[in-house]
Structure formats: structure tokens, C-alpha cells
C-alpha positions in Angstrom: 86.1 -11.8 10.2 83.1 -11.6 8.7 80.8 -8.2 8.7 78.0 -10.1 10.2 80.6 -11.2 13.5 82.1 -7.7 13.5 78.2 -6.4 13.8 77.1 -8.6 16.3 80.4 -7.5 18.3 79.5 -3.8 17.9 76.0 -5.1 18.9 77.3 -7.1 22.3 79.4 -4.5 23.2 77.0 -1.9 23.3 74.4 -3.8 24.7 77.3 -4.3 27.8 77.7 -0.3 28.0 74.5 0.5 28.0 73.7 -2.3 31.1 76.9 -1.0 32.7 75.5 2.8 33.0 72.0 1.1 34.0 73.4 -1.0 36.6 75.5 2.2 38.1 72.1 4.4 38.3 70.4 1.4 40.1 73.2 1.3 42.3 73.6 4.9 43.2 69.7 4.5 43.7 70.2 1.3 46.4 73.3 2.7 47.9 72.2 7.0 48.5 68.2 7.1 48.1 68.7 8.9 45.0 69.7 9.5 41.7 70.2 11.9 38.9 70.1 11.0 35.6 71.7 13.5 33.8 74.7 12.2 36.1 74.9 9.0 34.5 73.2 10.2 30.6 75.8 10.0 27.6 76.3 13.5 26.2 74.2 14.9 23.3 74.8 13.3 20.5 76.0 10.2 21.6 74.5 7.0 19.4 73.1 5.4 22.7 71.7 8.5 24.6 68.1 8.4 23.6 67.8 4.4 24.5 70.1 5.4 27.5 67.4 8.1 28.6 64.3 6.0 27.9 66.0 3.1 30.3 66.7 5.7 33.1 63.4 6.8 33.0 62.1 3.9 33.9 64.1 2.4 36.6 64.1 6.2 38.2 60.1 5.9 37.7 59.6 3.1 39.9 62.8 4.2 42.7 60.7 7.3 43.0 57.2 5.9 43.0 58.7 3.4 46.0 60.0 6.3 47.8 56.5 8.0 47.8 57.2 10.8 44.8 54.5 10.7 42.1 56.6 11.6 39.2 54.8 12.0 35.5 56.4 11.0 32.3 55.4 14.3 31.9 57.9 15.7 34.2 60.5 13.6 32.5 59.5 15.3 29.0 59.7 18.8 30.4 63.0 18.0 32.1 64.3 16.2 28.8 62.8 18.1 25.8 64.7 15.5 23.2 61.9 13.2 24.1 59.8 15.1 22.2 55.7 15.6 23.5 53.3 13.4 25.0 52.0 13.0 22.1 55.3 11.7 20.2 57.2 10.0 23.4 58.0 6.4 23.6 54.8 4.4 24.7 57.2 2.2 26.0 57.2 5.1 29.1 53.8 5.7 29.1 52.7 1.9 29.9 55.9 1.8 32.1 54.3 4.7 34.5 50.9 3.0 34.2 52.7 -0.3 35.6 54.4 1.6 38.4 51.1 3.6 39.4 49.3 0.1 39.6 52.0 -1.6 41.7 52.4 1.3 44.0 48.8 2.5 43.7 
């Protein structure tokens, strides 16, 4: 096996993982009316934790926004301090709270 196969198989399978733990929090979120993240988070240190986290965010951002809670990437950061600031987070939930204000208004 070449390293390149054995890569793209590390690659697949923690592509899988990380949708498995995604598809469980959108579940819990379908089947109760709520989730917590920290629930369903990989533990410090983990490899896959921060992209984890940055995914959760987001689907919790718009399952809260539908339920009528106004929740801040802000509130994330303070809850989850690895993030970093405001000034340092991912964009990537910046412009994913700006989509979910829009659609919700």
C-alpha cells in the first residue's frame, strides 16, 4: 500500500467520524428540541476537536435561531475559550451567524 492510499484512508475515515458525531447532534436536535455540545465534543486534545466544535456551532446556530433563541458567536466563544476572540475566531462562524440572522431575520 502506498502512503498516498494509506493517507487518503486516514483522510476518509475521519471525514466519516466527524459526520457521524454531526449527524448524532442533528439528531438529538430533531428528536428532543435540544442539544449540548459539549455532549457530543471530542475531548481536549483530540486531532478533530477544533473542526468538530466549529461544525457544532453551526448547525446548533441555526436549531437555535429556528427555535426563537438569538445566540451570538459571541456566546459560543465565551462558552468555548479554545476558539480564541472575536477577533481571531473562524470567519467561517461569523458569516455562518450572518446567514442564519438573514434567514430567520
Amino acid at each position: 500500500m502506498s502512503v498516498s492510499n494509506e493517507s487518503q484512508r486516514e483522510t476518509d475515515s475521519s471525514w466519516l467520524r466527524r459526520e457521524q458525531v454531526l449527524d448524532r447532534f442533528e439528531a438529538a436536535w430533531q428528536e428532543h428540541g435540544t442539544a449540548s455540545i459539549r455532549e457530543f465534543l471530542p475531548p481536549p486534545g483530540h486531532a478533530e476537536r477544533a473542526t468538530i466544535l466549529r461544525e457544532l456551532i453551526k448547525i446548533d446556530l441555526e436549531y437555535r435561531w429556528a427555535a426563537g433563541e438569538r445566540p451570538q458567536v459571541e456566546d459560543y466563544l465565551n462558552e468555548f475559550p479554545e476558539l480564541g476572540t472575536v477577533a481571531d475566531c473562524a470567519i467561517a462562524l461569523v458569516r455562518e451567524e450572518i446567514h442564519v440572522r438573514q434567514f430567520h431575520g
